[in-house]
DSSP file (Angstrom, degrees, kcal/mol; ACC not computed):
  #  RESIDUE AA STRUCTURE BP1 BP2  ACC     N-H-->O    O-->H-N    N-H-->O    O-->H-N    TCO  KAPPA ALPHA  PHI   PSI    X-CA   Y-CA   Z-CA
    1    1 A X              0   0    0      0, 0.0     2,-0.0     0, 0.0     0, 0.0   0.000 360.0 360.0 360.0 125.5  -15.0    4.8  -13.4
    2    2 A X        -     0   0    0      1,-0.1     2,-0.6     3,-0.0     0, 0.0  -0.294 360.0-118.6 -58.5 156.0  -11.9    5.7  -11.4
    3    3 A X        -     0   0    0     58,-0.1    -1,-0.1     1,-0.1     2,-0.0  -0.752  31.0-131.0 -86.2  99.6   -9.2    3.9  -10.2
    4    4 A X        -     0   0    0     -2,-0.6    57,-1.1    56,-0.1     2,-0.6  -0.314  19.2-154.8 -92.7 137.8   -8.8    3.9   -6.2
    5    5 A X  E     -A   60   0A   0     55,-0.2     2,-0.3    -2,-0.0    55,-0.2  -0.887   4.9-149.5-109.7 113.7   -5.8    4.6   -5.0
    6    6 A X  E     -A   59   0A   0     53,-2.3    53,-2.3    -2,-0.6     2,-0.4  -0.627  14.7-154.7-102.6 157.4   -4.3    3.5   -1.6
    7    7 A X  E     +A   58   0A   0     -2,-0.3     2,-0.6    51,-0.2    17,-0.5  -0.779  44.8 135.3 -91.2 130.1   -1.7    4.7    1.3
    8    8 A X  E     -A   57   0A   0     49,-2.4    49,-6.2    -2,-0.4     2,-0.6  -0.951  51.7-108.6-162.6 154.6   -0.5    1.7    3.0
    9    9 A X  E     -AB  56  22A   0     13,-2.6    13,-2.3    -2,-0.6    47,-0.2  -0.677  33.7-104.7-101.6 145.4    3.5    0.7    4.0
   10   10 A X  E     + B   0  21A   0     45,-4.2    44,-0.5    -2,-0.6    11,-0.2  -0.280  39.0 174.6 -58.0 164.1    5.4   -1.9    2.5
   11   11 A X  E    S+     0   0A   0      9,-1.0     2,-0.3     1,-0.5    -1,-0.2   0.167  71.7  13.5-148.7 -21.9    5.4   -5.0    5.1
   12   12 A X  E     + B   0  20A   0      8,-1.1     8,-2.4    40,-0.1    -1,-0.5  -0.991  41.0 173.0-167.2 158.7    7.4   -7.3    2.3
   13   13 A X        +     0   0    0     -2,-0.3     6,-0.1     6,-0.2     4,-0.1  -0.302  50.7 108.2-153.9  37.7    9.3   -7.4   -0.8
   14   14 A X        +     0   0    0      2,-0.1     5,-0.1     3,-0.1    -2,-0.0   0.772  57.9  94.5-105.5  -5.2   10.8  -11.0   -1.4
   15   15 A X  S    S-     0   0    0      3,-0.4     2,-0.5     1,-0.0     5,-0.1  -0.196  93.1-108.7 -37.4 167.0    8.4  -11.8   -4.2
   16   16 A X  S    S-     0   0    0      1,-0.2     3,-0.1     3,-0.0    -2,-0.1  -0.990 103.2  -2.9 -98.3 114.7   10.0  -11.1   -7.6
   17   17 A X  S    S+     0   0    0     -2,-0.5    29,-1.6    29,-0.1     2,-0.3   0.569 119.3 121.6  40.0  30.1    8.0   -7.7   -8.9
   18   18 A X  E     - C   0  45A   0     27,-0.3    -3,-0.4    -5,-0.1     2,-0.3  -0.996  44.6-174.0-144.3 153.0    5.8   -7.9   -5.8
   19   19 A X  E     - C   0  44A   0     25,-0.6    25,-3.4    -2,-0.3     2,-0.5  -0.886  18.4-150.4 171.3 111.0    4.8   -6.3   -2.8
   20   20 A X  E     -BC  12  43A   0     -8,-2.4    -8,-1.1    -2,-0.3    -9,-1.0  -0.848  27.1-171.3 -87.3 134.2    3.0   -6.8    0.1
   21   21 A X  E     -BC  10  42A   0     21,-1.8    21,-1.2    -2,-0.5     2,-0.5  -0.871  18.2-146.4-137.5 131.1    1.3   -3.7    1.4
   22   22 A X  E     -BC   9  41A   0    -13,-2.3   -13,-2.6    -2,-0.4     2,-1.0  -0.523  16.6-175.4 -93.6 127.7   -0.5   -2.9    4.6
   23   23 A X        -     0   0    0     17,-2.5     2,-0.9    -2,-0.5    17,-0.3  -0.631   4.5-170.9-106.1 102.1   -3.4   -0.4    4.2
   24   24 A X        -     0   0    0     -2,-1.0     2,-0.2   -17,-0.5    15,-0.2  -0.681   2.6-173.5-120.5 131.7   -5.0    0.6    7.5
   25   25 A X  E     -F   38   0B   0     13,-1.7    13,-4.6    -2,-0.9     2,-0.4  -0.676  13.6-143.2-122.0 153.9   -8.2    2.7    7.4
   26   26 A X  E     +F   37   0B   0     -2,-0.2     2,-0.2    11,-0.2    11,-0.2  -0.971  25.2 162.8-128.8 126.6   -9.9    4.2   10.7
   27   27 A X  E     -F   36   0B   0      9,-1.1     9,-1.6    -2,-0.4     2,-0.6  -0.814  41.4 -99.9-153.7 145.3  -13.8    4.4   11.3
   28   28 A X  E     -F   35   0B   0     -2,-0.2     7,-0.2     7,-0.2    -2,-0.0  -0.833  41.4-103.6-119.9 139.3  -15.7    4.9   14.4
   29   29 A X     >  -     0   0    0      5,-2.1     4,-0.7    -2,-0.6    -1,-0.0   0.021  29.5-129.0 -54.9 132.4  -17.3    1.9   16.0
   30   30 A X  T  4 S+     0   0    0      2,-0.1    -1,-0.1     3,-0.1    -2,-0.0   0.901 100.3  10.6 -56.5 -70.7  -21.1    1.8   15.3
   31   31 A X  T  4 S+     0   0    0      1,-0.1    -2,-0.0     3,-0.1     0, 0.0   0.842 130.4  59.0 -99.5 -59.1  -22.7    1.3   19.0
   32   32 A X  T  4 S-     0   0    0      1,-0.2    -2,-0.1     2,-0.1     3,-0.1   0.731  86.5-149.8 -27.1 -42.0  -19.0    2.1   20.8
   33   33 A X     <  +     0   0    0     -4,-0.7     2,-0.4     1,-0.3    -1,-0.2   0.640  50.5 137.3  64.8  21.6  -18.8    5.1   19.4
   34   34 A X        -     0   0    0      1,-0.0    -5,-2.1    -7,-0.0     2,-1.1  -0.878  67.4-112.9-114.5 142.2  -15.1    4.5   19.6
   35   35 A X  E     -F   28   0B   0     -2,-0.4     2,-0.3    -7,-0.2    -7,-0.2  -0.496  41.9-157.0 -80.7 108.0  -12.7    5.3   16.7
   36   36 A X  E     -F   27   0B   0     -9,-1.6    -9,-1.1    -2,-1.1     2,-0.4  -0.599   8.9-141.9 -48.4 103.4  -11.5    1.3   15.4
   37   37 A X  E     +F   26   0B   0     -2,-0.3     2,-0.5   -11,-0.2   -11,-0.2  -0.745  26.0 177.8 -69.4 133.2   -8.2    0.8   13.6
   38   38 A X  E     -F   25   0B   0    -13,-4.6   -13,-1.7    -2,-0.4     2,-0.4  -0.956   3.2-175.6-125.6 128.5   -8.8   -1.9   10.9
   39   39 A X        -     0   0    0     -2,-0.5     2,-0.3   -15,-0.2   -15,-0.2  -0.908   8.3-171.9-133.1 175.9   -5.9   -3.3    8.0
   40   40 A X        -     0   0    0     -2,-0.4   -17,-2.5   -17,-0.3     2,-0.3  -0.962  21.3-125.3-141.0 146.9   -5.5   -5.3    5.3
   41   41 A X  E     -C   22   0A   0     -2,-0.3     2,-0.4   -19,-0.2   -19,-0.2  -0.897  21.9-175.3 -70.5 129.2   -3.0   -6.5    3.4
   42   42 A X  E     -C   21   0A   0    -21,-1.2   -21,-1.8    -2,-0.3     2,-0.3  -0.999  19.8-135.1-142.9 132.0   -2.8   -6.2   -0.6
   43   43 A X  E     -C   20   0A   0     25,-0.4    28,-0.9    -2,-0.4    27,-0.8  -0.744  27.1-156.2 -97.7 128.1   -0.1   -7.7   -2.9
   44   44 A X  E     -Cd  19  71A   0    -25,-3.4   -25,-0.6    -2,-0.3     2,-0.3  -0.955  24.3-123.9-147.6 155.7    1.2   -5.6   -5.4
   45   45 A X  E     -Cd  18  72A   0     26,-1.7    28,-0.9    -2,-0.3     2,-0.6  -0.312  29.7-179.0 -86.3 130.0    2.8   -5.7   -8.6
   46   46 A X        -     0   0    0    -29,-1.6   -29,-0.1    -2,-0.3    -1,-0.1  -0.917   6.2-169.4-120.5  84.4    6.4   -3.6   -8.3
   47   47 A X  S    S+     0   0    0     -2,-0.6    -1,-0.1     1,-0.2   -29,-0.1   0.810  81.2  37.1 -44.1 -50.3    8.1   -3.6  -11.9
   48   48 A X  S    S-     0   0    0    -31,-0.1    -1,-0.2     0, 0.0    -2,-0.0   0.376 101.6-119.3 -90.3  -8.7   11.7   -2.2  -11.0
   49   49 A X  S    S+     0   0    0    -32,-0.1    -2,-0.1     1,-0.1   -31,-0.0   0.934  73.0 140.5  81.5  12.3   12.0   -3.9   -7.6
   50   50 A X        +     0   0    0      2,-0.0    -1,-0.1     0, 0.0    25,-0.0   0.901  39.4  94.7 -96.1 -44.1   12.2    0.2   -6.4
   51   51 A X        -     0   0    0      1,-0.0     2,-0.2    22,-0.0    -5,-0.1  -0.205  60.6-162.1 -80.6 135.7    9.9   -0.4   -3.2
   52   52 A X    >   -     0   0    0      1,-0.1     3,-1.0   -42,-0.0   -42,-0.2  -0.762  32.5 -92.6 -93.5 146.2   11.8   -1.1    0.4
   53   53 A X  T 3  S+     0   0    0     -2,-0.2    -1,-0.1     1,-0.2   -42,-0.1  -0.304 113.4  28.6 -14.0 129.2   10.4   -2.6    3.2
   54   54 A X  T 3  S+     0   0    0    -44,-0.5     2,-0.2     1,-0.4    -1,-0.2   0.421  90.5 143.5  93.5  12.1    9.0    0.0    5.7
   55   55 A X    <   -     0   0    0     -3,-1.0   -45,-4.2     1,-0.0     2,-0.9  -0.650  56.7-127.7 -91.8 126.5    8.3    2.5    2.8
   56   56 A X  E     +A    9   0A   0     23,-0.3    23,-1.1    -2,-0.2   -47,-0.2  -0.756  50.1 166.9-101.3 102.3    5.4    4.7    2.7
   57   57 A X  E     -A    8   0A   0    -49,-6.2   -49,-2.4    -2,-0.9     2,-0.3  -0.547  31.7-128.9-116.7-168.3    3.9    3.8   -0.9
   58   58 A X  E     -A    7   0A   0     19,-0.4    16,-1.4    16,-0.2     2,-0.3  -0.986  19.8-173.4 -96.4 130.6    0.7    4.2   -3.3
   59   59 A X  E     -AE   6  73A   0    -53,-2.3   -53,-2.3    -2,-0.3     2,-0.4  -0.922   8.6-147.6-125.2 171.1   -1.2    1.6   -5.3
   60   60 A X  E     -AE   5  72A   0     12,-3.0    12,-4.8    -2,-0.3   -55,-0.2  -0.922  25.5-109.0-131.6 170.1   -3.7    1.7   -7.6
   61   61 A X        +     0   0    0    -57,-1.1    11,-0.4    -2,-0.4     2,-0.2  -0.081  55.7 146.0 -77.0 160.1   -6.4   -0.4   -8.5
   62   62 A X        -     0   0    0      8,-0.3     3,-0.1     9,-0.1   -58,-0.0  -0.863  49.3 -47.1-170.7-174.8   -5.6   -2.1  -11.9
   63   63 A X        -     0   0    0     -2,-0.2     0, 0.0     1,-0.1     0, 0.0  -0.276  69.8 -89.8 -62.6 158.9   -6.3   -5.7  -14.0
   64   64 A X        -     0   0    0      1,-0.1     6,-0.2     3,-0.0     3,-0.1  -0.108  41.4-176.1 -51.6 144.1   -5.6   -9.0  -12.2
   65   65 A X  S    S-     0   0    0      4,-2.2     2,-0.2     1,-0.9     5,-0.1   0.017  73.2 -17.9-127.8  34.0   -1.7  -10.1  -12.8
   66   66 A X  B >  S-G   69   0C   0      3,-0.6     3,-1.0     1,-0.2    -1,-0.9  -0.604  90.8 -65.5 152.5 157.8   -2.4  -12.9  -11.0
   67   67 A X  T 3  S+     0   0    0      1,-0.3    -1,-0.2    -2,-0.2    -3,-0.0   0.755 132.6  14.0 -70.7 -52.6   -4.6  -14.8   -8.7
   68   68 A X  T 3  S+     0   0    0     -3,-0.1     2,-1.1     1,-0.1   -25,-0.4   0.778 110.9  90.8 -82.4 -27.0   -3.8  -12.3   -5.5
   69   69 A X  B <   +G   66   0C   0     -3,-1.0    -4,-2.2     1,-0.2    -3,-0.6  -0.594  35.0 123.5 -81.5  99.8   -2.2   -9.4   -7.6
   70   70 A X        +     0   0    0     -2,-1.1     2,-0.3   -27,-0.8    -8,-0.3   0.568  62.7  75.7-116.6   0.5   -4.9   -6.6   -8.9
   71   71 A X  E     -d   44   0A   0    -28,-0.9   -26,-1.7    -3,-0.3     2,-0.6  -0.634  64.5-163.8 -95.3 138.3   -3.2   -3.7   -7.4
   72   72 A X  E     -dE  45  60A   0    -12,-4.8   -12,-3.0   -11,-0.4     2,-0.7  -0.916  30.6 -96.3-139.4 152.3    0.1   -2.0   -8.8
   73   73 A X  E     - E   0  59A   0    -28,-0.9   -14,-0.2    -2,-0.6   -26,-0.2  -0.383  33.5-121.9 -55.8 115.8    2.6    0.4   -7.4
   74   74 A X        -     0   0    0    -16,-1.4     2,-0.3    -2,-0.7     3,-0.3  -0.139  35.0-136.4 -57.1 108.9    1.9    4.0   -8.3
   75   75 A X  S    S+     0   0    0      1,-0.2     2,-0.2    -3,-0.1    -1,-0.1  -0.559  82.4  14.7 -73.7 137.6    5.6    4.9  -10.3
   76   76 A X  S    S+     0   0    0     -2,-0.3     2,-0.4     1,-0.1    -1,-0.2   0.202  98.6 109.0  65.4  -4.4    7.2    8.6   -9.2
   77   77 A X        +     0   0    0     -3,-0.3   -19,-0.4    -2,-0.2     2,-0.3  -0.843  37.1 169.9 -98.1 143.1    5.0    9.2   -6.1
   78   78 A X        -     0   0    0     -2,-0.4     2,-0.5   -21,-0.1   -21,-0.1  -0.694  35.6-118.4-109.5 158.3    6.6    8.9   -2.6
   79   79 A X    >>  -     0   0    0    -23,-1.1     3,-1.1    -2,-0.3     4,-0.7  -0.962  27.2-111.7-112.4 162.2    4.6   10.1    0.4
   80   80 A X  H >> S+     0   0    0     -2,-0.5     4,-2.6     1,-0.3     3,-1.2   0.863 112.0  59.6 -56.5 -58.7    6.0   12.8    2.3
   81   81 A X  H 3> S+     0   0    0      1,-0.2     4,-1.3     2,-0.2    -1,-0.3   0.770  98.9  61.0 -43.3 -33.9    6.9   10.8    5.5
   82   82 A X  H <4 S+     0   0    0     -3,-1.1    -1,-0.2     2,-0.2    -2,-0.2   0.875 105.6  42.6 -38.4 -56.6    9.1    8.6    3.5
   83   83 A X  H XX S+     0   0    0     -3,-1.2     4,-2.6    -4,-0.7     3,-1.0   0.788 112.3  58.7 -69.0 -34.2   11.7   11.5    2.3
   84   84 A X  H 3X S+     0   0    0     -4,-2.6     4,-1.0     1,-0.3    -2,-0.2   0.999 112.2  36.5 -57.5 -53.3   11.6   12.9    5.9
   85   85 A X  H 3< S+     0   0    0     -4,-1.3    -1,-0.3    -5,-0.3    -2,-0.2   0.372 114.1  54.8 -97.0  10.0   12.8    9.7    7.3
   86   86 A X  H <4 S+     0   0    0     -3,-1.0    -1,-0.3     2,-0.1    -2,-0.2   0.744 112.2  46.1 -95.0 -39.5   15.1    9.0    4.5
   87   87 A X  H  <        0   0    0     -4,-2.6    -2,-0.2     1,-0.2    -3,-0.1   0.364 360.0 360.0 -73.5  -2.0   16.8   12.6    5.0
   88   88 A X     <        0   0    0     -4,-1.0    -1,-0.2    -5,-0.1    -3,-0.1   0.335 360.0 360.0-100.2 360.0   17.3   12.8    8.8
């Protein structure tokens, strides 16, 4: 079975290897018929300490490292909006 992989922005990095990140997914409202933003938060585990606040990252799905951690950061992908706004 694959491994799901999310887009979400960093929201915190004062854990030690960890990472808060908010993933918000958009769906349209059942009887409104109006399109709903929903997020979540998911703590995940960050080995090198590399991810900043306000940082557009990936995680993937992976074993528990701890009661809240099952997700870990995806190593050598950036998303595009990240480099943009690091380079202007």
């Amino acid at each position: 079975m694959p491994k799901r992989v999310l887009q979400g922005t960093v929201v915190s990095d004062k854990g030690e290897k960890t990472i808060v990140v908010k993933v918000e997914r958009r769906f349209t409202h059942p009887v409104m018929k109006k399109t709903v933003r929903r997020s979540k938060n998911y703590h995940a585990h960050d080995e090198a300490n590399s991810a900043k606040v306000g940082q557009t990252v990936f995680i993937e799905e992976c074993r528990p490292f701890s009661k809240l951690k099952t997700w870990k950061l995806v190593e050598g992908e950036a998303a595009p909006s990240t480099e943009a706004g690091e380079a202007a």
